[in-house]
DRENDO-1510 file (C-alpha; in Angstrom, 1 decimal, always signed):
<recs>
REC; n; res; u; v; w
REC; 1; UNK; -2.6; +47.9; -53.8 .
REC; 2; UNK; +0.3; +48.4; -56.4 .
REC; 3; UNK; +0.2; +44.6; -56.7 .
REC; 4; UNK; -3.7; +44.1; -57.1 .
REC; 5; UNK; -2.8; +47.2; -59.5 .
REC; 6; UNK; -0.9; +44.9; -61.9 .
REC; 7; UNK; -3.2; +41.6; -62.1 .
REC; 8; UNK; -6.0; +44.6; -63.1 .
REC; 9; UNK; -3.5; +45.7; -65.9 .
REC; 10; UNK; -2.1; +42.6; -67.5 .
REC; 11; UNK; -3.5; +43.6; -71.0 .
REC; 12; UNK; -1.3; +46.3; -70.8 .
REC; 13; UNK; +1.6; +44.7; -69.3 .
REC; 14; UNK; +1.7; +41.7; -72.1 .
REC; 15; UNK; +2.3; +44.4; -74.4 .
REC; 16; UNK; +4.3; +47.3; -72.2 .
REC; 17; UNK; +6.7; +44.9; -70.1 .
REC; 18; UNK; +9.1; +43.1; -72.3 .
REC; 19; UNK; +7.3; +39.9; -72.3 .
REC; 20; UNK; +9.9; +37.3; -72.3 .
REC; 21; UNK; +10.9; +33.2; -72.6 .
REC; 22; UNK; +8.5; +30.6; -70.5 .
REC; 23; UNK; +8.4; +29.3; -66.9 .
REC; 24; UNK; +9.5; +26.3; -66.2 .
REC; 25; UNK; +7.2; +23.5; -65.5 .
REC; 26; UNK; +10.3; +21.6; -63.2 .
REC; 27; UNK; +11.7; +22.5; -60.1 .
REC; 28; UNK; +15.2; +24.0; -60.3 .
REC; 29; UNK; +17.8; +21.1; -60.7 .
REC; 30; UNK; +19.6; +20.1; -57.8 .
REC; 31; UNK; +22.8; +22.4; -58.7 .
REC; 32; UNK; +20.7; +25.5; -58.2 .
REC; 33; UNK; +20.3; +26.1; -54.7 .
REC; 34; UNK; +17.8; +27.9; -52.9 .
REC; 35; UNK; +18.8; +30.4; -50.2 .
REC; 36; UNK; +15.9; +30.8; -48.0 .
REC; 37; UNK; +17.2; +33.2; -45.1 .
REC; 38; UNK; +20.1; +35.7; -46.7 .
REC; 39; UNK; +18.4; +38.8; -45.1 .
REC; 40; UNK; +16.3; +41.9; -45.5 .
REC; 41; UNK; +14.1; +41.3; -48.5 .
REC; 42; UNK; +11.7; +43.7; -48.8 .
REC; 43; UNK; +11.1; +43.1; -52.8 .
REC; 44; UNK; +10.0; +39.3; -51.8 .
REC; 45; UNK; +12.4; +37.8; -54.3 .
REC; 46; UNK; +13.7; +34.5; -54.0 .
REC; 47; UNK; +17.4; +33.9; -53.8 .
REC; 48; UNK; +18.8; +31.1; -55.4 .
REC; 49; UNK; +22.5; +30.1; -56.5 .
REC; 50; UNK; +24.9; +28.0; -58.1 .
REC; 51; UNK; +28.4; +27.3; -56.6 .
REC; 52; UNK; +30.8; +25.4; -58.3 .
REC; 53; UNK; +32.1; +22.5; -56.1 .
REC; 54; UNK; +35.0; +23.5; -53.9 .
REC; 55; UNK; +34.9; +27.4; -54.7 .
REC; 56; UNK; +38.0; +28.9; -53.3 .
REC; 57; UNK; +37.6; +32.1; -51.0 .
REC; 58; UNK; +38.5; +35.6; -53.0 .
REC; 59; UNK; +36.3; +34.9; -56.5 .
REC; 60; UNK; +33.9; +36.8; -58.5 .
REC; 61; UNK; +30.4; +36.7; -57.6 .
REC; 62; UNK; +27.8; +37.2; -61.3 .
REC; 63; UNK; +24.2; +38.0; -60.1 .
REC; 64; UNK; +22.4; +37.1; -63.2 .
REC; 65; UNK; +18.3; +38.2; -63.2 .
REC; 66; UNK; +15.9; +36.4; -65.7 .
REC; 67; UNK; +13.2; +38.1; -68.6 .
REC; 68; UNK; +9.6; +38.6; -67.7 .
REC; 69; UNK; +7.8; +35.0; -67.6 .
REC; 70; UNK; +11.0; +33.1; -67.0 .
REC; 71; UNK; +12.5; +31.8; -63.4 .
REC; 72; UNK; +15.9; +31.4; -61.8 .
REC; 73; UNK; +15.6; +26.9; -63.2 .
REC; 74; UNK; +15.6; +28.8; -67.0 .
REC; 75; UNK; +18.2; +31.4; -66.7 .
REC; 76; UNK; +20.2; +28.8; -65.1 .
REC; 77; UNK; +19.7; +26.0; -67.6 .
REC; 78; UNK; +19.8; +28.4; -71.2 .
REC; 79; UNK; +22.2; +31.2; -70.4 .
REC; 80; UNK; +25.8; +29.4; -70.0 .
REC; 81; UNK; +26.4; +31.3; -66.5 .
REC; 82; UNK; +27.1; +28.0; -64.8 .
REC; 83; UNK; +28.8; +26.6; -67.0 .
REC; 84; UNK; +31.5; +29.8; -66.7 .
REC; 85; UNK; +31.6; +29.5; -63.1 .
REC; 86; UNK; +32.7; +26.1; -63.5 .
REC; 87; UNK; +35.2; +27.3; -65.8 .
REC; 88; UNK; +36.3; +30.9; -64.5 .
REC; 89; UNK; +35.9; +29.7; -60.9 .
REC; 90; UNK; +33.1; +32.3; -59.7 .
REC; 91; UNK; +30.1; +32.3; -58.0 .
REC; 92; UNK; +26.2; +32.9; -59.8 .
REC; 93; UNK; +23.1; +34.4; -58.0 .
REC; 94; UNK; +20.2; +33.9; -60.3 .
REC; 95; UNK; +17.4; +36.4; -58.1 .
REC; 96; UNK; +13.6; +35.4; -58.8 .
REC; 97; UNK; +11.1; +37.3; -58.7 .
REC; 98; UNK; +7.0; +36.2; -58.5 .
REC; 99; UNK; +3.6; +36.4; -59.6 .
REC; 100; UNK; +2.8; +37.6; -56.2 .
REC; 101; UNK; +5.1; +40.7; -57.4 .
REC; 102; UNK; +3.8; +41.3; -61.0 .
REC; 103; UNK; +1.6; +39.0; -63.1 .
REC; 104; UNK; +4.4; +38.4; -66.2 .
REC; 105; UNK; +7.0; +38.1; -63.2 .
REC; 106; UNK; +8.9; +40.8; -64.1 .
REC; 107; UNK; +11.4; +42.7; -62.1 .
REC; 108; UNK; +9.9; +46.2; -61.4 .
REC; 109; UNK; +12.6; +48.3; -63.4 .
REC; 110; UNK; +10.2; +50.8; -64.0 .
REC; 111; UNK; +8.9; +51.5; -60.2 .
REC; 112; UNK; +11.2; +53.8; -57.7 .
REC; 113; UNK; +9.5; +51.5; -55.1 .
REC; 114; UNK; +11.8; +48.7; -56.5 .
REC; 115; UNK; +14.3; +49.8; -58.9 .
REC; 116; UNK; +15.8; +52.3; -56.3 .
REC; 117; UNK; +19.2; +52.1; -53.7 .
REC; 118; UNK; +17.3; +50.7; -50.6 .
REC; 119; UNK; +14.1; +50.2; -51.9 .
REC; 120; UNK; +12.3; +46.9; -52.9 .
REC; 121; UNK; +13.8; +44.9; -55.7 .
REC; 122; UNK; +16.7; +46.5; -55.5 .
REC; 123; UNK; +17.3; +46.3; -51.7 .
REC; 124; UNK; +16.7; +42.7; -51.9 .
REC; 125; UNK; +19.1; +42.0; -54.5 .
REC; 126; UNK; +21.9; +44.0; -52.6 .
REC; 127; UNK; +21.0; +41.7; -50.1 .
REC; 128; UNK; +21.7; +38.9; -51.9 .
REC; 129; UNK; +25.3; +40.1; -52.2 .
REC; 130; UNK; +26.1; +40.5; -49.1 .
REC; 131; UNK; +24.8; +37.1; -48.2 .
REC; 132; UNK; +26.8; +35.2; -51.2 .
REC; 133; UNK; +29.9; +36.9; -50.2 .
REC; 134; UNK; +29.6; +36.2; -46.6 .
REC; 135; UNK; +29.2; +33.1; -47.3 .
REC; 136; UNK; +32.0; +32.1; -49.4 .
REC; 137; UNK; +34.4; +34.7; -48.8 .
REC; 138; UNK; +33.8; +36.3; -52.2 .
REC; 139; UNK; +35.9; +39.1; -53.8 .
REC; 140; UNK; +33.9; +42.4; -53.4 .
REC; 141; UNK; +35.4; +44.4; -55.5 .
REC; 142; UNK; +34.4; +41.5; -58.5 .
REC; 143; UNK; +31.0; +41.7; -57.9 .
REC; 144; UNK; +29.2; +41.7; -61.0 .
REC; 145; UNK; +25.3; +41.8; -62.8 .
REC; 146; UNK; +23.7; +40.8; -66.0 .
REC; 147; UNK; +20.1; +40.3; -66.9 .
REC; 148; UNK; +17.5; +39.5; -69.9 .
REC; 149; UNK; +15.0; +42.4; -70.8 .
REC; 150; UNK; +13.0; +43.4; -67.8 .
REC; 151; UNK; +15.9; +41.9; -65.9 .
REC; 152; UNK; +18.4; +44.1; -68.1 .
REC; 153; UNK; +16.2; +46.9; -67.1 .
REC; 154; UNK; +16.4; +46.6; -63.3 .
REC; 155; UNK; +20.6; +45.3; -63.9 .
REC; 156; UNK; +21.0; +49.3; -65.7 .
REC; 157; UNK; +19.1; +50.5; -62.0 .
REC; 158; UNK; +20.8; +48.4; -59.8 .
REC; 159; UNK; +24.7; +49.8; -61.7 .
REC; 160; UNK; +22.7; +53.2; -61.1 .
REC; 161; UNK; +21.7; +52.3; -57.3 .
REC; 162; UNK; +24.7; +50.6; -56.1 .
REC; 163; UNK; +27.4; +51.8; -58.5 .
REC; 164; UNK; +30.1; +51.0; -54.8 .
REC; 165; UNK; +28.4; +47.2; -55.5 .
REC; 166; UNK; +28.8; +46.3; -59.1 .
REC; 167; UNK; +32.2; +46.6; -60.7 .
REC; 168; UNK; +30.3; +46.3; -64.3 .
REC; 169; UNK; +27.1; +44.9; -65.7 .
REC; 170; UNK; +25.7; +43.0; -69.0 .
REC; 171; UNK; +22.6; +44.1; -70.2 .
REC; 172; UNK; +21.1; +42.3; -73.1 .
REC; 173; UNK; +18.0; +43.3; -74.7 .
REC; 174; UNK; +17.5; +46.3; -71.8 .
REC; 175; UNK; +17.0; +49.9; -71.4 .
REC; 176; UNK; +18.9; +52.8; -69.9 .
REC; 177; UNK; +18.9; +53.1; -66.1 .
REC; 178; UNK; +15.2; +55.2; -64.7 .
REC; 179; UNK; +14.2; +55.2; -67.8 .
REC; 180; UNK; +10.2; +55.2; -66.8 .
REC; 181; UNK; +9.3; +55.5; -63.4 .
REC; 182; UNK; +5.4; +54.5; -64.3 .
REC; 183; UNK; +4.0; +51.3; -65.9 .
REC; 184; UNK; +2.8; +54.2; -68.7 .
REC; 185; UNK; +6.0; +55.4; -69.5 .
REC; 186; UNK; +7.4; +51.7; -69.8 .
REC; 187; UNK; +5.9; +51.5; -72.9 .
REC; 188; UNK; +7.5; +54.4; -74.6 .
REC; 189; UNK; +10.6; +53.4; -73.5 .
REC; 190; UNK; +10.5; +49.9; -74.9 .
REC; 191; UNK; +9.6; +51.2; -78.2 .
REC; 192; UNK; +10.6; +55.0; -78.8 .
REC; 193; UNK; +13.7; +57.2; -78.9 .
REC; 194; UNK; +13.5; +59.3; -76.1 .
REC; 195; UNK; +15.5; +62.3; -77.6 .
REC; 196; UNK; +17.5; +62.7; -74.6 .
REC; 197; UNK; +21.6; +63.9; -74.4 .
REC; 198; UNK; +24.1; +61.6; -73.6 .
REC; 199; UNK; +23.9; +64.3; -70.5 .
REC; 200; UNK; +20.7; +63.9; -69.6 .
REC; 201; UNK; +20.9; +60.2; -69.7 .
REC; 202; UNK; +24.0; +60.2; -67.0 .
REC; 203; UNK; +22.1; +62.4; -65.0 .
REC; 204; UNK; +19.6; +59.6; -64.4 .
REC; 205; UNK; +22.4; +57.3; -63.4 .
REC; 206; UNK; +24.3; +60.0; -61.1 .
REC; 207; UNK; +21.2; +60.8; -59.6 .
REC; 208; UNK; +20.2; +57.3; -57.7 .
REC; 209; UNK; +23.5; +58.0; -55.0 .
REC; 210; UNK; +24.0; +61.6; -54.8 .
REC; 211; UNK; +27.5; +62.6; -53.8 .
REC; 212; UNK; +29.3; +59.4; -55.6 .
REC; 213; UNK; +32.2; +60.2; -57.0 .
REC; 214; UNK; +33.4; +56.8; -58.5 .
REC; 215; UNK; +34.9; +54.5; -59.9 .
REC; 216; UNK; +31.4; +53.9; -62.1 .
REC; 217; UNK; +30.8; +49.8; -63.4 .
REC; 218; UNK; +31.8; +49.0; -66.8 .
REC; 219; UNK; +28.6; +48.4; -69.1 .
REC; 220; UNK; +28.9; +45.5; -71.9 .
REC; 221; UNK; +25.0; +46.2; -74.0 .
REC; 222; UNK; +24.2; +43.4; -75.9 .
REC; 223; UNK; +20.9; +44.2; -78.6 .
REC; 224; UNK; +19.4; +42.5; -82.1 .
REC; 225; UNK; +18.8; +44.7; -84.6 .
REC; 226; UNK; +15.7; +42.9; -85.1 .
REC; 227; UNK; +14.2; +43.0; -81.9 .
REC; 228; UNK; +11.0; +44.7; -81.7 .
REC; 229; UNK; +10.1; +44.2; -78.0 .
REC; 230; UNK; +12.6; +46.1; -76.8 .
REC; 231; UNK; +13.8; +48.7; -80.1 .
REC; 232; UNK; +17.2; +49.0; -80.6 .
REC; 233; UNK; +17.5; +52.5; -80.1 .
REC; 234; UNK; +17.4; +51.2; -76.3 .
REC; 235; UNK; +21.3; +50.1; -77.0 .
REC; 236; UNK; +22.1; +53.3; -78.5 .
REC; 237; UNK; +20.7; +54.9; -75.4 .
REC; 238; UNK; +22.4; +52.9; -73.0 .
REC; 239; UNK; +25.7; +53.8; -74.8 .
REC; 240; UNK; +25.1; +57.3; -74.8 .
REC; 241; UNK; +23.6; +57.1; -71.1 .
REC; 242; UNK; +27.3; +55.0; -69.4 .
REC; 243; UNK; +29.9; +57.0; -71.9 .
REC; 244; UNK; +28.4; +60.0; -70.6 .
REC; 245; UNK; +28.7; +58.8; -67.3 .
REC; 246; UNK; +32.2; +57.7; -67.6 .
REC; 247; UNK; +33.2; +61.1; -69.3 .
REC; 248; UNK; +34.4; +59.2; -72.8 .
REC; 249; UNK; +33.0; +60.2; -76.0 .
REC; 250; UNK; +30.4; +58.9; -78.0 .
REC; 251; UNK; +32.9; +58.3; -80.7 .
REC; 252; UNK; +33.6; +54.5; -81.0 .
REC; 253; UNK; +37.6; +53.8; -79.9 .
REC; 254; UNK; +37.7; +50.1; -82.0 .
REC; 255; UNK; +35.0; +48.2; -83.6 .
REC; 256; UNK; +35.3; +44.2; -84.2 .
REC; 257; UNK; +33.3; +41.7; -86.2 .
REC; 258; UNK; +32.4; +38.8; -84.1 .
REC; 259; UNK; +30.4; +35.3; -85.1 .
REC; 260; UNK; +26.8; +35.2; -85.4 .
REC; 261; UNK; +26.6; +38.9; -87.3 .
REC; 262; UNK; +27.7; +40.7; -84.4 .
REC; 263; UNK; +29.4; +43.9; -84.7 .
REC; 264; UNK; +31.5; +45.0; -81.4 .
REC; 265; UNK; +32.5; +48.5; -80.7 .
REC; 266; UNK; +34.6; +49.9; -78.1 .
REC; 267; UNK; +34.0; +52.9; -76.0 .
REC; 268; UNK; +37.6; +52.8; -74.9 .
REC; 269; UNK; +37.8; +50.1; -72.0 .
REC; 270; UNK; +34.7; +51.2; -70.3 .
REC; 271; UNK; +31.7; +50.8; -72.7 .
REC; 272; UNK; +31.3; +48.0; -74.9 .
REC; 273; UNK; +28.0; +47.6; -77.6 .
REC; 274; UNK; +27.4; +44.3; -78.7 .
REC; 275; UNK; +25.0; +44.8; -82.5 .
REC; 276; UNK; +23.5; +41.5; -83.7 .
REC; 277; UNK; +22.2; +41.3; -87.1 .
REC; 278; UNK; +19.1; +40.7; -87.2 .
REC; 279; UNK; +18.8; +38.9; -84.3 .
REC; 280; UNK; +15.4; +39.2; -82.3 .
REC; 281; UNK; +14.4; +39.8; -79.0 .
REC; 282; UNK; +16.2; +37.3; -76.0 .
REC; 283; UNK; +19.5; +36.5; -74.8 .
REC; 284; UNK; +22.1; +35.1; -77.5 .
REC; 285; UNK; +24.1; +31.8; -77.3 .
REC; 286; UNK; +25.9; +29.4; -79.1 .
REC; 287; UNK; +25.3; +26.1; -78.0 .
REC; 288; UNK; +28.6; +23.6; -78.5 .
REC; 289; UNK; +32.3; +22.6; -76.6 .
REC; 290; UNK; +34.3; +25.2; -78.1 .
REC; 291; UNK; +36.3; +27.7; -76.2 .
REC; 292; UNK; +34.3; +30.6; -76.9 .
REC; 293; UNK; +30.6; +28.4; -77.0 .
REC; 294; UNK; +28.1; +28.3; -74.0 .
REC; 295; UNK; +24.3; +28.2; -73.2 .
REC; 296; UNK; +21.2; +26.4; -74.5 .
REC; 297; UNK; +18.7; +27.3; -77.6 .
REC; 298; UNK; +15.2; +27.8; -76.1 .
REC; 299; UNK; +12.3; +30.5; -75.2 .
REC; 300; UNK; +14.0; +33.6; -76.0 .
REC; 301; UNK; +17.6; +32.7; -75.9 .
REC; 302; UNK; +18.8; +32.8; -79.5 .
REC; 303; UNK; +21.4; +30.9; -81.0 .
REC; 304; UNK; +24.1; +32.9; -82.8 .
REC; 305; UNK; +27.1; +33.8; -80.5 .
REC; 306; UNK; +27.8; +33.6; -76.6 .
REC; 307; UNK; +26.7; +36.5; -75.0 .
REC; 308; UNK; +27.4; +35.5; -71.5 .
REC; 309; UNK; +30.8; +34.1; -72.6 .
REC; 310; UNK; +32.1; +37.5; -74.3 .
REC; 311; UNK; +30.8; +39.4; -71.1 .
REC; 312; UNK; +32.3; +37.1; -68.4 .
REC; 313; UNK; +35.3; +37.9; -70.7 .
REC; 314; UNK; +34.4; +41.8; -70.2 .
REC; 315; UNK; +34.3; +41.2; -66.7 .
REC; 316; UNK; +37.5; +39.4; -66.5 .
REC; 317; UNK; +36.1; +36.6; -65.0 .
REC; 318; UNK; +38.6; +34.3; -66.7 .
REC; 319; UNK; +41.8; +36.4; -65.3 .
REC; 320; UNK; +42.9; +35.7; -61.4 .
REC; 321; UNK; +42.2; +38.2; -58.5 .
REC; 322; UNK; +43.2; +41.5; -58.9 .
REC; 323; UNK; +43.5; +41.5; -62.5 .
REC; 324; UNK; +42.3; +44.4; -64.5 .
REC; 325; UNK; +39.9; +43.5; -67.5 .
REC; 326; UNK; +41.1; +44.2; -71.1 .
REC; 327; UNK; +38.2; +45.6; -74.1 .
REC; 328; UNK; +39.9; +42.9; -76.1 .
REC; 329; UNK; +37.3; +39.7; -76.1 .
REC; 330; UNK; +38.6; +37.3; -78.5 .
REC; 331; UNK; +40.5; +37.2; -81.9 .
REC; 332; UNK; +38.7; +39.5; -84.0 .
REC; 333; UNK; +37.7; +38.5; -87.5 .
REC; 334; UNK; +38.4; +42.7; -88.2 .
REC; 335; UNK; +39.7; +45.3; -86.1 .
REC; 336; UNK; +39.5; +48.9; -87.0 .
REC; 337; UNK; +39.9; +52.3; -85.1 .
REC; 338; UNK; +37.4; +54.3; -86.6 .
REC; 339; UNK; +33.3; +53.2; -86.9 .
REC; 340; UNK; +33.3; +51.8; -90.4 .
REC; 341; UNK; +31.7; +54.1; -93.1 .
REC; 342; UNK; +28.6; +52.2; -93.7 .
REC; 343; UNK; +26.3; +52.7; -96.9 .
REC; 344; UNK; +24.3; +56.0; -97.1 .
REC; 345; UNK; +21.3; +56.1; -98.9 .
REC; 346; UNK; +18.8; +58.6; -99.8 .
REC; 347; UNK; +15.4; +57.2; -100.7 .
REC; 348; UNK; +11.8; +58.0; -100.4 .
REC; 349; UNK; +10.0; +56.4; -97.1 .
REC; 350; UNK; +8.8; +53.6; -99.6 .
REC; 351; UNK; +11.9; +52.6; -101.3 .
REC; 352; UNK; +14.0; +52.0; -98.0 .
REC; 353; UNK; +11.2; +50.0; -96.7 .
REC; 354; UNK; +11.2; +47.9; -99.9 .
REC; 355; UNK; +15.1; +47.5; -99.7 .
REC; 356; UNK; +15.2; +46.5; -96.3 .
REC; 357; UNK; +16.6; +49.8; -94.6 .
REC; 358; UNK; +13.5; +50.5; -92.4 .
REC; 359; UNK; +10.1; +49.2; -91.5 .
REC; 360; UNK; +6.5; +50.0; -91.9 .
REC; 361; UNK; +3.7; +50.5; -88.4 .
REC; 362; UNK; +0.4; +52.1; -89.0 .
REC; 363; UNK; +1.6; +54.4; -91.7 .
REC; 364; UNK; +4.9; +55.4; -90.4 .
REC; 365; UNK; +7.8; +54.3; -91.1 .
REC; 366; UNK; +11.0; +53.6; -89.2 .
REC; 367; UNK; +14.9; +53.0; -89.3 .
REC; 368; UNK; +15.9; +49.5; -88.7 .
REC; 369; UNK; +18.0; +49.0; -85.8 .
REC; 370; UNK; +17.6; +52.7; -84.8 .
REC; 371; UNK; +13.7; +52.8; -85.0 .
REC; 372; UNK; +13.9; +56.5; -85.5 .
REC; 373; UNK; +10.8; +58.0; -86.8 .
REC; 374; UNK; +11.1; +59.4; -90.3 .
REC; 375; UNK; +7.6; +60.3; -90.9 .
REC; 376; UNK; +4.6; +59.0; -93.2 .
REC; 377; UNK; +5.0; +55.7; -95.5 .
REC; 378; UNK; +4.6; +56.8; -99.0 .
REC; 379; UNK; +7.1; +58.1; -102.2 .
REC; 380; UNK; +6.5; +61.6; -101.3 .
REC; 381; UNK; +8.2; +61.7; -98.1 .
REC; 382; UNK; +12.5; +60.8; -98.5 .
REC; 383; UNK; +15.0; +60.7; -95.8 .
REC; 384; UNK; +19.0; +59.9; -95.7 .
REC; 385; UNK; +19.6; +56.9; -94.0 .
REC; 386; UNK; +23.2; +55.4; -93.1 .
REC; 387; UNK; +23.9; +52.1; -92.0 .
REC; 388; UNK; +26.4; +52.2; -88.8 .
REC; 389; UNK; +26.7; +48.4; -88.4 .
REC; 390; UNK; +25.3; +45.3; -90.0 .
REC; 391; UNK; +21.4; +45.8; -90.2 .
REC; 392; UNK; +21.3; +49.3; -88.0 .
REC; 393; UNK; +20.3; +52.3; -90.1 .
REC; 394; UNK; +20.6; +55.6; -88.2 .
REC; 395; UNK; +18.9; +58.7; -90.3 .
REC; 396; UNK; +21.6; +61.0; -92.2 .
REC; 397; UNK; +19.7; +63.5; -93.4 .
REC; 398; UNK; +22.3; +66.3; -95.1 .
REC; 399; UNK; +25.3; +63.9; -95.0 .
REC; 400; UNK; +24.9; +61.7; -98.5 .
</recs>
């Protein structure tokens, strides 16, 4: 029934799920593998993997989970994953889910029947884990996930879920861990802040395995300012959501600049938020041979800067066995210890819509990047708005 429930609902889901890249008309090429037995799999995904040709035992297994619309053949051929493995030596698991499942083919992150530890979706990815590493003798304490949108949704549940699985995650263009847990409440987590304390949002997380203690996966958020599928407040909440967990502060330990507009900051070694300027909704690369280039232009994966590279690096896919990652991810154009100052402005509604600083829907207006409300769009109504990173205006009211 909760299937029949979603082909009855697919108005709602085209705009409420995040709606992402295309599915691919060709069968998955003959380096992506299907897995057809690998165990319980009461989600009904399909497994399917890419191993780079004489894998040694003791690497780094990346479970990497597609956008809504797409399939295992398009995160495989766009995202850069395999080549990385190829590279770094390490295994991928690209998880697929169906129409039979949800009629965009997005992974249920909003739906404790599938988003929980032993449950659906979730179950069946674990699943997929065990069966990778049994097979190739894989390193389980380097066991790692990433995923687009809907599929950066379910990787924040499954780091909730099995936190004693996933040493650390990727999540581009996602939202925090249980955010919704209803197809109605998807929506408003998609788009709106949620007004919750980094407190509250690490109680979601601590309470998917009651009675874990730790160590908890390291979280690399990746989010365009300019993405108005999934708002980027959703990046501000994941980093207030997985500092709180860890215990760190909010306050940034390092910032870099990065290519492609991106700003990096550091939540000491544990947190990392990845702000692209103006960069839409999808999964960024940089198509080219250079050392820090990967992935393909196409449906929703951007060209601008490797996402998937900088995370692997995260990750510490590129060190040997046993090697603990490092925040730093490649020469940085600038480095600074403190969050840069940023411009503050105090306008009317009207004027920082004009000059670029927020955005305009049905008579309300909005802070780019943040998307925080600031009320009706006219020159009567002013707020303070600061910009914290390239194109990401958080309100300020009081401060300028």
């Amino acid at each position: 029934m909760r299937k029949l429930a979603f082909a009855g609902l697919a108005a709602i889901t085209a705009a409420v799920l995040t709606t992402v890249g295309v599915a691919s008309a060709d069968p998955p090429p003959s380096s992506l593998v299907q897995v057809s037995n690998f165990g319980a799999n009461p989600g009904a995904l399909a497994m399917y993997t890419y191993t780079p040709s004489g894998l040694e035992a003791g690497r780094p297994v990346v479970v990497a989970l597609h956008g809504c619309t797409q399939s295992a053949a398009d995160y495989y051929a766009h995202s850069g994953w395999p080549e990385l493995a190829d590279k770094w030596r390490f295994e991928v698991v690209f998880p697929q889910t169906s129409t039979a499942n949800n009629s965009l083919k997005c992974f249920t992150w909003f739906d404790p029947a599938d988003d929980t530890r032993g449950k659906g979706e979730a179950a069946s990815v674990k699943s997929m884990v065990d069966k990778a590493i049994g097979d190739h003798g894989s390193d389980r304490s380097r066991v790692f996930v990433t995923g687009l949108s809907a599929g950066g949704g379910m990787t924040a549940d499954l780091l909730a879920a099995y936190p004693d699985v996933f040493a650390g995650g990727g999540i581009d263009a996602g939202l925090p861990a249980q955010c919704a847990t209803s197809i109605t409440q998807a929506s408003s987590c998609q788009q709106n802040n949620q007004n919750l304390t980094p407190a509250q949002w690490a109680s979601k997380v601590k309470a998917q395995y009651p009675g874990y203690s730790g160590p908890w996966p390291r979280v690399a958020i990746w989010q365009g300012t300019g993405d108005y599928t999934v708002y980027p407040v959703n990046g501000t909440e994941l980093r207030d959501q997985w500092t709180a967990v860890h215990g760190i502060s909010q306050t940034p330990t390092s910032t870099q600049s990065l290519p492609g507009g991106t700003t990096l900051t550091n939540y000491g070694d544990k947190v990392q938020l990845y702000s692209i300027a103006g960069m839409g909704h999808g999964t960024a690369v940089d198509p080219g041979t250079g050392a820090t280039q990967c992935g393909s232009t196409g449906a929703y994966f951007l060209a601008g800067i490797c996402s998937s590279y900088y995370t692997g690096l995260f990750f510490g896919l590129d060190k040997g066995s046993g090697t603990t990652p490092t925040t730093t991810t490649a020469p940085p154009t600038t480095t600074t210890t403190t969050p840069p100052a940023g411009a503050c402005v105090n306008a009317s509604n009207y004027a920082h819509t004009q000059a670029g600083r927020a955005h305009q829907s049905a008579g309300q207006t909005y802070a780019n990047g943040s998307n925080q409300a600031m009320g009706l769009w006219n020159t009567f109504t002013t707020h303070a708005l600061r910009e914290t990173s390239s194109g990401y205006w958080v309100l300020a009211d009081g401060q300028c």
